[in-house]
PAKOL-57343 format. One record per residue (C-alpha): residue number from 1; residue in one letter; x, y negated, z. Coordinates in nm, 4 decimals. Example, Ala and Ser with C-alpha at 12.3 -4.5 7.8 and 13.67 -1.06 7.14 Angstrom:
! PAKOL-57343
NODE; k; r; x; y; z
NODE; 1; A; 1.2300; 0.4500; 0.7800 $
NODE; 2; S; 1.3670; 0.1060; 0.7140 $
This chain:
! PAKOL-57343
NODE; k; r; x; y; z
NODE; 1; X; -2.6709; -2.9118; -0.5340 $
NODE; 2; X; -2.5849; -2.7538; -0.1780 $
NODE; 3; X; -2.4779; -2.9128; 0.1393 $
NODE; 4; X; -2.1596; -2.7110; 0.2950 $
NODE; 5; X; -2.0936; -3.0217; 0.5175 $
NODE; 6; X; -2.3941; -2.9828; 0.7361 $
NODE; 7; X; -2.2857; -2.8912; 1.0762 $
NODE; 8; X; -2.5618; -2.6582; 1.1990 $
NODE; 9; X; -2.5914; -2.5481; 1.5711 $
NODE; 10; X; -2.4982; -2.1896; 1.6380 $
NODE; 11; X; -2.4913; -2.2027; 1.9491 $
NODE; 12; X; -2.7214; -1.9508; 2.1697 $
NODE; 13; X; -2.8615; -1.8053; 1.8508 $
NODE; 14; X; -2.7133; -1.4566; 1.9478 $
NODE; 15; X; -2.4215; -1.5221; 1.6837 $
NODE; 16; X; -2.1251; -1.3285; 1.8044 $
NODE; 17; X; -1.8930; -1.5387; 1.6567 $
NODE; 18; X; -2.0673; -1.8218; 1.8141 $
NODE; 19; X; -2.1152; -1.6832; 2.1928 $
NODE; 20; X; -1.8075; -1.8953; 2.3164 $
NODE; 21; X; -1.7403; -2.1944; 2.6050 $
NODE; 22; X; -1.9288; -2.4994; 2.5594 $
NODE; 23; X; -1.6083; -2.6583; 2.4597 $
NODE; 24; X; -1.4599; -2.3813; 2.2425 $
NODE; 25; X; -1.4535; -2.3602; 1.8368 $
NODE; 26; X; -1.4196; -2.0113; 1.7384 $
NODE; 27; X; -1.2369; -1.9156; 1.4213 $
NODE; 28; X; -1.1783; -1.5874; 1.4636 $
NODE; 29; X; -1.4184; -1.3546; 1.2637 $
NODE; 30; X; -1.5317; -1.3183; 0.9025 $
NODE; 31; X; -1.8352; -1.5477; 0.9128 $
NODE; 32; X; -1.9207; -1.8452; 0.7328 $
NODE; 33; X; -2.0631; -2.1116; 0.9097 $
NODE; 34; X; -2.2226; -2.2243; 0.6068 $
NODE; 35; X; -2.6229; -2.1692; 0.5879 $
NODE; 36; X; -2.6905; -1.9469; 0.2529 $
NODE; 37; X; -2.8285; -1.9893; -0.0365 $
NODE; 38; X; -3.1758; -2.1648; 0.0209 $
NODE; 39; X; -3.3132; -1.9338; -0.2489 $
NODE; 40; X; -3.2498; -1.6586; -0.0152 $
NODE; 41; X; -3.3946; -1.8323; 0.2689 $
NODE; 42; X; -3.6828; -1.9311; 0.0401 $
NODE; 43; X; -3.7370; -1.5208; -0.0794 $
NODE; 44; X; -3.7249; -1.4218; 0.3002 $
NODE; 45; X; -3.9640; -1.6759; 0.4478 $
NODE; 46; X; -4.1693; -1.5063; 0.1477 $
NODE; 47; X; -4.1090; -1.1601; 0.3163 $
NODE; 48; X; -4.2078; -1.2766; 0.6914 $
NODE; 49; X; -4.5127; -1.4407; 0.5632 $
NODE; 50; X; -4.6433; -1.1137; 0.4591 $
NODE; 51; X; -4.6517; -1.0402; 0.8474 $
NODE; 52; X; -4.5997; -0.6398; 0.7951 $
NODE; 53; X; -4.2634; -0.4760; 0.8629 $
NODE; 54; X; -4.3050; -0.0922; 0.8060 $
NODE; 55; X; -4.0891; 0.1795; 0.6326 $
NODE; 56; X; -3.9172; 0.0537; 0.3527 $
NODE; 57; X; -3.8096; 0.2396; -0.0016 $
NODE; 58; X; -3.4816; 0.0919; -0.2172 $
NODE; 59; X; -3.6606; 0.0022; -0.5449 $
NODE; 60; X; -3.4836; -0.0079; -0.9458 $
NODE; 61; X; -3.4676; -0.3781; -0.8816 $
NODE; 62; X; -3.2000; -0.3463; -0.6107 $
NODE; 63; X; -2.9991; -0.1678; -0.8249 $
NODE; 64; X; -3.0480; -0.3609; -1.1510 $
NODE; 65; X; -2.9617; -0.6855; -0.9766 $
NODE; 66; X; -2.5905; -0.5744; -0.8669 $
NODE; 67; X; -2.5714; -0.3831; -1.2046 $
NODE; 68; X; -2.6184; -0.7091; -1.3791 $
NODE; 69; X; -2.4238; -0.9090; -1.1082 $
NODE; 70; X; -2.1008; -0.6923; -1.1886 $
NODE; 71; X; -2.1597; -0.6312; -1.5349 $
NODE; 72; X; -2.1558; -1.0311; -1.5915 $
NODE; 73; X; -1.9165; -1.1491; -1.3900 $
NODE; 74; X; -1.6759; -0.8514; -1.3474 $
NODE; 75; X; -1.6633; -0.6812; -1.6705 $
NODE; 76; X; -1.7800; -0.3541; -1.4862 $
NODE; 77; X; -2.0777; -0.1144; -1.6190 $
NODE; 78; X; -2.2124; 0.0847; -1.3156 $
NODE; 79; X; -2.4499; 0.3274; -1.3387 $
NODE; 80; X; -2.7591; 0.3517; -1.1226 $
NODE; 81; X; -2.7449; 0.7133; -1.0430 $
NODE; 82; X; -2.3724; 0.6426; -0.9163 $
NODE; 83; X; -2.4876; 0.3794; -0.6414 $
NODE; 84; X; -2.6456; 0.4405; -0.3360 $
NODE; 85; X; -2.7800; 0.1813; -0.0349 $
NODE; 86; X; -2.6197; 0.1618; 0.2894 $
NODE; 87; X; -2.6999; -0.0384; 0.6204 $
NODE; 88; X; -2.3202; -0.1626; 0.5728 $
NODE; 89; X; -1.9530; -0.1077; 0.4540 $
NODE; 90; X; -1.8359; -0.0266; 0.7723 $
NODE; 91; X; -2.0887; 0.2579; 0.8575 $
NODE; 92; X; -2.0123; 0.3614; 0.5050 $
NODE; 93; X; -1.6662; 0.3841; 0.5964 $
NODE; 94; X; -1.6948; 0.6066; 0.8793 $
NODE; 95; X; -1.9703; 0.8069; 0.7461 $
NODE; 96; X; -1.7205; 0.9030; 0.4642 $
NODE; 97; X; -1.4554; 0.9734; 0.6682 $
NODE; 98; X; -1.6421; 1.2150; 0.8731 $
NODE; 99; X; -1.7644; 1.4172; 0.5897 $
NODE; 100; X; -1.4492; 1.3675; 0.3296 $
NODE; 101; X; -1.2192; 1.4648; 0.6085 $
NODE; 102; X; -1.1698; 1.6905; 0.8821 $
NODE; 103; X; -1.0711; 1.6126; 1.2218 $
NODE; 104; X; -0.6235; 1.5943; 1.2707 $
NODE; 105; X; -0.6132; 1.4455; 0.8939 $
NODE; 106; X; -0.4853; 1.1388; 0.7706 $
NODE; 107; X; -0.6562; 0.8562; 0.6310 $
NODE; 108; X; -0.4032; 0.6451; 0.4731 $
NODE; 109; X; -0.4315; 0.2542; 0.5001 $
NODE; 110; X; -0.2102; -0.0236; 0.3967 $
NODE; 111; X; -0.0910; -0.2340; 0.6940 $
NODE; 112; X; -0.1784; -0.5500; 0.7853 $
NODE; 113; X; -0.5239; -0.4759; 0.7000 $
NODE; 114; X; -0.9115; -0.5055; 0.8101 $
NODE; 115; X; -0.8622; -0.3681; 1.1954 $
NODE; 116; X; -1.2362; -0.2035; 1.2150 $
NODE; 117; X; -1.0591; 0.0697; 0.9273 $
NODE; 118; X; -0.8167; 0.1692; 1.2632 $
NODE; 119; X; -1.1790; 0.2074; 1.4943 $
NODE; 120; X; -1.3487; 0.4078; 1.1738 $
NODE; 121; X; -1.0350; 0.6384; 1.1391 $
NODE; 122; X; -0.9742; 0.6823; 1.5064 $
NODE; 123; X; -1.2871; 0.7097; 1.6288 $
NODE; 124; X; -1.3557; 0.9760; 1.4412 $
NODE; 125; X; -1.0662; 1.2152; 1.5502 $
NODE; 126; X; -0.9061; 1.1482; 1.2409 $
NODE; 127; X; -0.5057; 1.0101; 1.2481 $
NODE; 128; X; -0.3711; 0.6708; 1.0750 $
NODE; 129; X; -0.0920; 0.6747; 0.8746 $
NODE; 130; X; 0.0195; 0.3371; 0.7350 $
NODE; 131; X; 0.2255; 0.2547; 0.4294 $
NODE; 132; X; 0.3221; -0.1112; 0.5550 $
NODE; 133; X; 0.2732; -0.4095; 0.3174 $
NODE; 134; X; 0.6402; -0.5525; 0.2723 $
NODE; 135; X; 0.6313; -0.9220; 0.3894 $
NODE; 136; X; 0.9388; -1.1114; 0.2373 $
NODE; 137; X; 0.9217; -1.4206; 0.4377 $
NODE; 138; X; 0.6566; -1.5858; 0.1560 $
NODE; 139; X; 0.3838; -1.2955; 0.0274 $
NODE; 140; X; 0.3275; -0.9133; 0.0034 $
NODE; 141; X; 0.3881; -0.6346; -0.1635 $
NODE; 142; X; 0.3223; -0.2642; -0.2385 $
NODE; 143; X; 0.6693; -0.0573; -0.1251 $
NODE; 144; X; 0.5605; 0.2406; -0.3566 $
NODE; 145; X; 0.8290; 0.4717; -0.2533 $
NODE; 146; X; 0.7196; 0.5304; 0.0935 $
NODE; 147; X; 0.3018; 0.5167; -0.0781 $
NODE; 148; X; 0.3968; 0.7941; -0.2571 $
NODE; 149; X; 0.5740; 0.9631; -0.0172 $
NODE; 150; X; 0.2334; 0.9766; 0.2338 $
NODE; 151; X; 0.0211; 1.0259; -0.0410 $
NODE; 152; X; 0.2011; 1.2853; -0.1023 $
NODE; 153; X; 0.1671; 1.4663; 0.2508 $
NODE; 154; X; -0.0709; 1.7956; 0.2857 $
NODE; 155; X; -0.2704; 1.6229; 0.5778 $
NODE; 156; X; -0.3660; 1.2944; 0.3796 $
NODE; 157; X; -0.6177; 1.3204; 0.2053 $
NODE; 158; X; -0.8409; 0.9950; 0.2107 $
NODE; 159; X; -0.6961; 0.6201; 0.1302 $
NODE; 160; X; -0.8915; 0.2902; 0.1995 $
NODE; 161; X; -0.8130; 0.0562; -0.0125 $
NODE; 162; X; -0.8833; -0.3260; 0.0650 $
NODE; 163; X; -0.9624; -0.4843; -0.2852 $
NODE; 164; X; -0.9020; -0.7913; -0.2379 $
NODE; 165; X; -0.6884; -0.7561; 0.0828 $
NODE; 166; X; -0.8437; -0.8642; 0.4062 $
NODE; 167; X; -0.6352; -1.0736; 0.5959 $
NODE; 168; X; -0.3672; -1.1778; 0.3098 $
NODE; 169; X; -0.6114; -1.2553; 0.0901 $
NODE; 170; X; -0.4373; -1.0895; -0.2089 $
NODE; 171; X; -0.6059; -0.9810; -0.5404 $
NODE; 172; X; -0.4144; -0.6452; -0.6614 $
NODE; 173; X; -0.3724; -0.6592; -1.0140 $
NODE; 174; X; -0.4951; -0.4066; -1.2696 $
NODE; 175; X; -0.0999; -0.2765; -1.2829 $
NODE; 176; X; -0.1008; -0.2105; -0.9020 $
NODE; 177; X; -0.4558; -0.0536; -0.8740 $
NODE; 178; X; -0.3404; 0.1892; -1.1631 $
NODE; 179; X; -0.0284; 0.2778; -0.9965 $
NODE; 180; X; -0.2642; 0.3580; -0.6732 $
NODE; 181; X; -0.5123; 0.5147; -0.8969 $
NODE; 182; X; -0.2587; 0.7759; -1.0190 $
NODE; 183; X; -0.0975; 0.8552; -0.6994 $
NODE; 184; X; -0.3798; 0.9045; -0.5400 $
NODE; 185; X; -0.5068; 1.1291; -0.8150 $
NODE; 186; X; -0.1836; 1.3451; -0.8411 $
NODE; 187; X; -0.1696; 1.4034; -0.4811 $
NODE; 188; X; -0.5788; 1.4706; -0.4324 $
NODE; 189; X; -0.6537; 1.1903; -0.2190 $
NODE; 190; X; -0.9473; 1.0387; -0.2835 $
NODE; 191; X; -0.9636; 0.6335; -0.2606 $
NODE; 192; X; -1.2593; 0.4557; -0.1089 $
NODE; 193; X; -1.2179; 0.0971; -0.2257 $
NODE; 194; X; -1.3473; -0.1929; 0.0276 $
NODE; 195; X; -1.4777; -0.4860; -0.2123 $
NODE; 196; X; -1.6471; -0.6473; 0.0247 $
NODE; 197; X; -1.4227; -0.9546; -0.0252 $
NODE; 198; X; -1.4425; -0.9519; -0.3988 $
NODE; 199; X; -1.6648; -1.2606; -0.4990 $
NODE; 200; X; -1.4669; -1.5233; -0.2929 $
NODE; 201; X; -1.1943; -1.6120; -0.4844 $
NODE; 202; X; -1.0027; -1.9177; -0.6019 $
NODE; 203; X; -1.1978; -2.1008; -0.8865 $
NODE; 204; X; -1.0315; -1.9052; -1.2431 $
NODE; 205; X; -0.9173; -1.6312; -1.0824 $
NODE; 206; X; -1.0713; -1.3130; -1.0804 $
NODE; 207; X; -1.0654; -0.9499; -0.9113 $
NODE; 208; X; -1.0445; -0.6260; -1.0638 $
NODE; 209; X; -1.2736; -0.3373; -0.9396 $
NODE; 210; X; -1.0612; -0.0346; -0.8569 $
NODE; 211; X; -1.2889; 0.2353; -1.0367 $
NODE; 212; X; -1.2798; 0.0351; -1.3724 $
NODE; 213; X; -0.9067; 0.0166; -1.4215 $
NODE; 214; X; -0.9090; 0.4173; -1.5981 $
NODE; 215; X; -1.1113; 0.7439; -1.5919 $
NODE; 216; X; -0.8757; 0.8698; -1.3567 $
NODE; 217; X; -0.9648; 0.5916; -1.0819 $
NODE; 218; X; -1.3135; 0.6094; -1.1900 $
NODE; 219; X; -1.3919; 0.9503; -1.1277 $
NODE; 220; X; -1.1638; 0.9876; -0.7586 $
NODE; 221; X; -1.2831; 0.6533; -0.5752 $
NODE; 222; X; -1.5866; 0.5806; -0.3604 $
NODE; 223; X; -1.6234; 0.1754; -0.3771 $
NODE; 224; X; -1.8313; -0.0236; -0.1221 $
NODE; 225; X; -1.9902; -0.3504; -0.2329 $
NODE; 226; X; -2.2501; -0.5965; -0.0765 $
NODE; 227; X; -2.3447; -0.9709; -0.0733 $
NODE; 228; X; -2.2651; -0.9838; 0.3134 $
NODE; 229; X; -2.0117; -1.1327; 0.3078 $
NODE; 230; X; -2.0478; -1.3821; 0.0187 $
NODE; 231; X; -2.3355; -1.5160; 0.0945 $
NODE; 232; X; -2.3166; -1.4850; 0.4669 $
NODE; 233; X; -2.5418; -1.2253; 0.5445 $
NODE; 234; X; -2.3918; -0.9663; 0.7218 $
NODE; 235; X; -2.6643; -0.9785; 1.0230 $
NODE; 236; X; -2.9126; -0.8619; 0.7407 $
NODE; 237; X; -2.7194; -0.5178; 0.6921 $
NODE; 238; X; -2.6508; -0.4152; 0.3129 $
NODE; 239; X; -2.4420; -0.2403; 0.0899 $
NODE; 240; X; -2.4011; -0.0408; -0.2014 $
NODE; 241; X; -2.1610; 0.2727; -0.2276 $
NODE; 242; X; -2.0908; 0.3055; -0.6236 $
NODE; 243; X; -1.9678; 0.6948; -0.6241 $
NODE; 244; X; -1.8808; 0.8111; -1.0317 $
NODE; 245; X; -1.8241; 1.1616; -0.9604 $
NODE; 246; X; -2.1389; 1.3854; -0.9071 $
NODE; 247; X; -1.9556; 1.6097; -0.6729 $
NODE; 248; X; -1.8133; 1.3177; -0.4013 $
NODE; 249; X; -2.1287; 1.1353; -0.4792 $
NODE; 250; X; -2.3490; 1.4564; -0.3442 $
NODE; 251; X; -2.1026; 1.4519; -0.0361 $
NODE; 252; X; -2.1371; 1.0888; 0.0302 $
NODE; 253; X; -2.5047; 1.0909; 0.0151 $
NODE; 254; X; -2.5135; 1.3746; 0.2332 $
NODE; 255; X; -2.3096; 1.1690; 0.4763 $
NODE; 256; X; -2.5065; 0.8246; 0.4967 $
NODE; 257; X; -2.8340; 1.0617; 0.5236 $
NODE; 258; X; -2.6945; 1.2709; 0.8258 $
NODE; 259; X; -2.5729; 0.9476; 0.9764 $
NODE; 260; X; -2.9068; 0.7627; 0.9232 $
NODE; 261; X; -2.7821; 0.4597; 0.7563 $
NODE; 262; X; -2.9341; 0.5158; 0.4648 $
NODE; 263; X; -3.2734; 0.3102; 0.4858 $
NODE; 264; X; -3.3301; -0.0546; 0.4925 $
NODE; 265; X; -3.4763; -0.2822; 0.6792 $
NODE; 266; X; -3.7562; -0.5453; 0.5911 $
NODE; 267; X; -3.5195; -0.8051; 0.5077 $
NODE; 268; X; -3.2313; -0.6527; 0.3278 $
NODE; 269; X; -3.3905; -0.5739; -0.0204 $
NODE; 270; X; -3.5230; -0.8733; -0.0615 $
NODE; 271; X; -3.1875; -1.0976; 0.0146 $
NODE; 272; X; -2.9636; -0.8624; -0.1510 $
NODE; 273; X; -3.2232; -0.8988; -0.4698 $
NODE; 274; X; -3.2421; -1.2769; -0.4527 $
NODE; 275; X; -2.8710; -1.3429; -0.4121 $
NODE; 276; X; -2.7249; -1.1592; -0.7042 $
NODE; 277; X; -2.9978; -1.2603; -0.8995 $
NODE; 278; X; -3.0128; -1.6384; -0.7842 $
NODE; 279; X; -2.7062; -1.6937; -0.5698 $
NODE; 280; X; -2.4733; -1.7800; -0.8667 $
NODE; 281; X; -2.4683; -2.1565; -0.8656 $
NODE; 282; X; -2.4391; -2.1342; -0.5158 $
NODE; 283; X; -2.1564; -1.9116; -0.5546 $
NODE; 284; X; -1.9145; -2.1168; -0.7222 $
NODE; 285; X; -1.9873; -2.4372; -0.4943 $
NODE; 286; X; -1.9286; -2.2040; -0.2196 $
NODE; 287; X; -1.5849; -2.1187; -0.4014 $
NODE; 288; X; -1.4998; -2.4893; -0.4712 $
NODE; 289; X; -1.5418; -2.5593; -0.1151 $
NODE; 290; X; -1.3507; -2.2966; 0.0178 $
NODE; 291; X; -1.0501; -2.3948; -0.1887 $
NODE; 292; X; -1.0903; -2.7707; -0.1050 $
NODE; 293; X; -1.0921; -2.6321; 0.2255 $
NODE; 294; X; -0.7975; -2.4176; 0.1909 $
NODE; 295; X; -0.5750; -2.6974; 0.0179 $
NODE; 296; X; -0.6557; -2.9847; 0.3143 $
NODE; 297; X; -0.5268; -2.6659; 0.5744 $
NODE; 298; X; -0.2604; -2.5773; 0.3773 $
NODE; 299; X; -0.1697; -3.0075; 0.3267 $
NODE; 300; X; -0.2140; -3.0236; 0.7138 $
NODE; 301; X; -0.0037; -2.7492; 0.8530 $
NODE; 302; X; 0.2972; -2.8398; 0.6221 $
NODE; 303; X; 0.2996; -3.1713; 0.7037 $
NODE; 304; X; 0.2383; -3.1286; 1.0522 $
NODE; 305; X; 0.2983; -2.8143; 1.1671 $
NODE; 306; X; 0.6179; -2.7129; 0.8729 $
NODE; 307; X; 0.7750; -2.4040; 1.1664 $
NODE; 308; X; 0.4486; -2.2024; 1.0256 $
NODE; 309; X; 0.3824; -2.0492; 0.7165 $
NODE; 310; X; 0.0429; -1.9902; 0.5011 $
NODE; 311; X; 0.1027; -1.7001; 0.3172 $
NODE; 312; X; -0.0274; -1.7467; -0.0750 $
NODE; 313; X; -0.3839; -1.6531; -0.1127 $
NODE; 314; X; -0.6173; -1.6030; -0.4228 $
NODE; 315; X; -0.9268; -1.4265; -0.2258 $
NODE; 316; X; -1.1554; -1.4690; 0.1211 $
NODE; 317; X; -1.1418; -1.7860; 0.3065 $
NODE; 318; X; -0.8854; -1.6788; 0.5525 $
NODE; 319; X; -0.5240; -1.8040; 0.6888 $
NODE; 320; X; -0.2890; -1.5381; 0.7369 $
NODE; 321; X; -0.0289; -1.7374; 0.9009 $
NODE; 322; X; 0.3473; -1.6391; 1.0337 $
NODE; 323; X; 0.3837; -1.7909; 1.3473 $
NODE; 324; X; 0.7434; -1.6316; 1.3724 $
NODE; 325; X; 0.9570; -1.9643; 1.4186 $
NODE; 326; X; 0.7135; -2.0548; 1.6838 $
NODE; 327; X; 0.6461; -1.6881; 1.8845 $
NODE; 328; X; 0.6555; -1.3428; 1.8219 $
NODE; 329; X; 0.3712; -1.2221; 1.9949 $
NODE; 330; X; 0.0729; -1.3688; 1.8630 $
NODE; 331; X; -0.1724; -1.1942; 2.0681 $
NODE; 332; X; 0.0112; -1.4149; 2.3197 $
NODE; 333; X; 0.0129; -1.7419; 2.1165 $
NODE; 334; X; -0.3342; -1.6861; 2.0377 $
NODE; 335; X; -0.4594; -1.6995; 2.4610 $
NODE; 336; X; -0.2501; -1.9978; 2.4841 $
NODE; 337; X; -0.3666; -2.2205; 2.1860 $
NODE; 338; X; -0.7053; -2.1075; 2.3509 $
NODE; 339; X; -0.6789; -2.1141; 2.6869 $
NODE; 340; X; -0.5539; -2.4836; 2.5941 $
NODE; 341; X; -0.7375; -2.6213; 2.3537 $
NODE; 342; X; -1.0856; -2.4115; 2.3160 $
NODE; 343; X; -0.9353; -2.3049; 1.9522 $
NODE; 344; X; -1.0240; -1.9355; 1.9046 $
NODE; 345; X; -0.8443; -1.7709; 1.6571 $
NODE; 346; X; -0.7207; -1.3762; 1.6034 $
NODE; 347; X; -0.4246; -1.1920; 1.6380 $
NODE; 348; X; -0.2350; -1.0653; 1.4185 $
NODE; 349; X; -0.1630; -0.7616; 1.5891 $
NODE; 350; X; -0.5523; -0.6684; 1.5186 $
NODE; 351; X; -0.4708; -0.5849; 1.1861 $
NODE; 352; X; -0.1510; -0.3946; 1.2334 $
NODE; 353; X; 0.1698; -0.3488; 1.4256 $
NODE; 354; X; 0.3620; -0.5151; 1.1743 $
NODE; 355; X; 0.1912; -0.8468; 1.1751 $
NODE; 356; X; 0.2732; -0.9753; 1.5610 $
NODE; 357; X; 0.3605; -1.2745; 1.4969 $
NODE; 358; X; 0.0982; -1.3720; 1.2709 $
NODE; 359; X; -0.2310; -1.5077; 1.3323 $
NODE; 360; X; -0.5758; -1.5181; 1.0980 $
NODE; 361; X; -0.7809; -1.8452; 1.1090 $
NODE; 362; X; -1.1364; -1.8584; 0.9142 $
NODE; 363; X; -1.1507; -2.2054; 0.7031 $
NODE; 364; X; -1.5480; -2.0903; 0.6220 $
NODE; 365; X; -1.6593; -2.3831; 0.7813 $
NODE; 366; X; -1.7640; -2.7909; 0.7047 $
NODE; 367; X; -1.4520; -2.9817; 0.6747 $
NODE; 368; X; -1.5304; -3.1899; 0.9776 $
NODE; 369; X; -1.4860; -2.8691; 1.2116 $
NODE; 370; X; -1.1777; -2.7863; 0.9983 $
NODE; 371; X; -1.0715; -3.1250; 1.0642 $
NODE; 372; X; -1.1320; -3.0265; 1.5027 $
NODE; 373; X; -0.9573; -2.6858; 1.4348 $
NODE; 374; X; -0.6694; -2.8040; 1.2458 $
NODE; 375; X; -0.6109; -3.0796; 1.5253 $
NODE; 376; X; -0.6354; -2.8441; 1.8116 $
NODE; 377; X; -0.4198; -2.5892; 1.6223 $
NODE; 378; X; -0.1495; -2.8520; 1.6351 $
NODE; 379; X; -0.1899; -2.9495; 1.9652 $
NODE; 380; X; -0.1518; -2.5588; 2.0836 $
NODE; 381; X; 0.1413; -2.4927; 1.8718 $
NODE; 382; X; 0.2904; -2.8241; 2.0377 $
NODE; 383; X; 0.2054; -2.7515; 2.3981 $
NODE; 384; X; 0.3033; -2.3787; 2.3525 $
NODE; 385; X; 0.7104; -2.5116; 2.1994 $
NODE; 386; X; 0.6948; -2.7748; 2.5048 $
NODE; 387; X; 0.5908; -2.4816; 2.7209 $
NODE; 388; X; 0.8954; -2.2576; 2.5908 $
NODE; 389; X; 1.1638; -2.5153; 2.5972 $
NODE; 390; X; 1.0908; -2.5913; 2.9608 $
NODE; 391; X; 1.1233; -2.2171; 3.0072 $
NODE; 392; X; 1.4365; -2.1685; 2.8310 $
């Protein structure tokens, strides 16, 4: 029924993703260059024709519409009184951490992992304290000896949780989120669960939400939600914080309110409304595509490109690739491929100091400027070996 071929223009429409060289193809950031849904289009062109933009309240329907949306395709029951709008995850994020922490503490994070957490912790006076990801040359994993171990210090007392993990693209299982869950309980840190990523995932699979793995995660877990990212409208500015517990819920609400990012604007209501209501179909071409594109990347960079690994992926519609046989700065690789060939990709240093020599690449795109990327990927990570054996 939908088009994810089309090539539309971005180009000098203000995108920041887009606001590149003529000659450049940027796939660097978390944004789909797919248009969305056309019944969200359709539901907003409603809203402009009404030609007033004043205050706006949250109504039931906002609510009821992600209440169903989980309830049906995540096995999840949310409350209403538990949720709460926001303008976004990431000012949810820091408006948490300023009010759920003082200044000097630690807000625990799992490294490699989404690098705006490192401006929303830092920023705010607060310190980061990573409990690494172990990378064994193929995937992932939880080391939850040295978890326990920070959890377990008197200045943590916050943990953001990426559920799925942005950049590996992992889905934790129900196992690992209760293993977190209890930790995190037994040493009073309270989780705040990022599932902004949760909807894009590999056709069968399916994530788990952290708060409905026990009563235990349940009632010590914040967890941010929105269709921003799944229907590609983070310029629109939504979320939902889902807060169980009266007590951090009366905190959090305190916090967005203080911070002002508690109101919405003309636009956000109404798309939020229309895409879990009407997205669905939409939804699950999006997620066929996204795997169709994911299989022709993974296909191209093992036949031509076999020095560089994809790690295994069940969630978002990003590469996380090690670049290690090739270079082992990728901040380095990443200027060259595109100072060279206009390909704009990200580091992997962004998202932690143990991911150098990795790099993320966003497949979100029509398979004809996959096609470009993957070509000019090759033709970096060729000139850049040419480059270093003349060197050496």
């Amino acid at each position: 029924m939908y088009n994810f071929s089309k090539l539309t223009n971005r180009k000098e429409t203000d995108s920041l993703k887009w606001d590149v060289a003529k000659h450049e193809l940027p796939m660097w950031v978390a944004d789909m260059d797919f248009e969305t849904a056309p019944e969200i289009v359709e539901a907003i062109e409603k809203r402009v024709s009404h030609k007033i933009f004043g205050y706006n309240i949250v109504p039931d329907e906002y609510f009821q519409s992600i209440q169903s949306w989980w309830q049906t395709r995540h096995q999840y029951n949310m409350e209403k009184e538990w949720m709460m709008f926001c303008t976004g995850v990431v000012p949810a994020i820091s408006s948490i951490v300023r009010k759920l922490t003082t200044v000097g503490e630690n807000v625990l994070i799992q490294s490699p992992v989404y690098n705006i957490f490192y401006n929303s912790i830092l920023n705010n006076g607060r310190c980061v304290l990573s409990s690494d990801l172990v990378y064994d040359g193929y995937e992932y994993n939880i080391d939850f000896d040295d978890l326990e171990k920070k959890l377990a210090m008197p200045q943590t007392t916050l943990m953001i949780l990426c559920n799925p993990h942005n950049p590996i693209g992992k889905i934790w299982s129900q196992e690992t989120l209760q293993r977190i869950g209890d930790l995190a309980a037994q040493y009073h840190v309270v989780v705040v669960s990022d599932e902004i990523h949760c909807d894009i995932v590999t056709p069968g699979k399916e994530y788990v939400p952290f708060a409905s793995v026990s009563q235990t995660n349940l009632m010590n877990s914040i967890t941010c939600i929105a269709p921003t990212k799944t229907f590609n409208l983070a310029g629109l500015q939504t979320s939902c914080i889902v807060v169980p517990n009266a007590i951090l819920r009366h905190k959090v609400n305190r916090a967005i309110n203080t911070d002002e990012v508690a109101e919405p604007n003309s636009f956000a209501i109404t798309a939020s409304i229309t895409a879990f209501e009407k997205g669905g179909k939409w939804l699950e071409e999006l997620k066929s595509y996204i795997e169709s594109n994911k299989q022709m990347a993974h296909a191209y960079i093992k036949t031509y490109l076999p020095e560089l690994h994809v790690t295994p992926s069940e969630a978002t519609y990003l590469l996380w690739i090690d670049c290690s046989h090739v270079c082992k700065n990728s901040l380095e690789l990443v200027e060259f491929i595109r100072s060279t060939t206009g390909l704009y990709l990200s580091s992997g240093e962004e998202y932690g100091k143990n991911a150098k020599s990795f790099i993320r690449m966003n497949i979100a795109c029509p398979q004809e400027r996959l096609n470009d990327g993957l070509k000019r990927l090759r033709q970096g990570i060729g000139n850049y070996k040419k480059g270093s054996e003349n060197y050496e």
